[in-house]
N, C-alpha and C positions, 0 to 999 in steps of 0.2 A: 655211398659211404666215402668215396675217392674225395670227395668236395667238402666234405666233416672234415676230415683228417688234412685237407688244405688249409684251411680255416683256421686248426688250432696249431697249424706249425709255427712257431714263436719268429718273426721275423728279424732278421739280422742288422745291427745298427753299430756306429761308433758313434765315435767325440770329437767334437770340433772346438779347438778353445777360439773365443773372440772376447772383445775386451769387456769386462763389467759393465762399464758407461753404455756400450755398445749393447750390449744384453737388455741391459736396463731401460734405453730407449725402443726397443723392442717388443718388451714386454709390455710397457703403458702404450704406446702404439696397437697391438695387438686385443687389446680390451675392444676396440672398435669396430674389430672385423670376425667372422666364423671361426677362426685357428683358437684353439685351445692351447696352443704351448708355442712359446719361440722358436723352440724346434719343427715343429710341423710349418711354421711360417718359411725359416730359412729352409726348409728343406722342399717347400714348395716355389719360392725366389729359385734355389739350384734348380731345378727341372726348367721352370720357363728360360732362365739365361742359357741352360745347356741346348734347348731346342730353337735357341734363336741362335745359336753358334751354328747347331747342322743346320740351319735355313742359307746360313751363312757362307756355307763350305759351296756352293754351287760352283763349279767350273767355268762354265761357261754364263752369261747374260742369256736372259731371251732372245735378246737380237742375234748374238752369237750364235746359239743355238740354232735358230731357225736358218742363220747364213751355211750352214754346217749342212742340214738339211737337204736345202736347195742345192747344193754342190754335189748328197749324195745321192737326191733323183735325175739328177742330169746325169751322173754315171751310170744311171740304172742298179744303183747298189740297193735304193727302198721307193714305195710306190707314192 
C-alpha cells in the first residue's frame, strides 16, 4: 500500500524563466529525441551537468591519492 501512496504523491516543481528564442529552439530540437517537453529535457541537461560538477569536486588526482597512500602504509596507519 506504502508504494500506491508513493506513486500518487504529486511531485514538487518550480519555474525557470529562459528566453523564448531559447525555449523555441528547444522545443523543435526536442521532436528528435524521447523527451516529451522542454522541461523534462532541461531538467535532464541539470542532473547530467550537476553530476559532472561532483565528478569534478575530487580533491585529490589519482596520482595524489595513491601518493597519500603510500605515505600512510609506510607509517603503518593502513594495510
Amino acid at each position: 500500500m506504502k508504494m500506491m501512496e508513493e506513486k500518487s504523491k504529486p511531485k514538487n516543481f518550480t519555474s525557470i524563466s529562459i528566453p523564448t528564442t531559447l525555449y523555441k529552439k528547444l522545443e523543435e530540437k526536442i521532436k528528435e529525441t524521447e523527451f516529451t517537453s522542454v522541461s523534462s529535457f532541461v531538467a535532464h541537461i541539470i542532473r547530467e551537468y550537476l553530476a559532472k560538477m561532483e565528478e569534478e569536486k575530487e580533491v585529490f588526482s589519482e596520482e595524489e591519492e595513491e601518493e597519500i597512500k603510500e605515505r600512510l602504509r609506510a607509517l603503518g596507519y593502513i594495510d
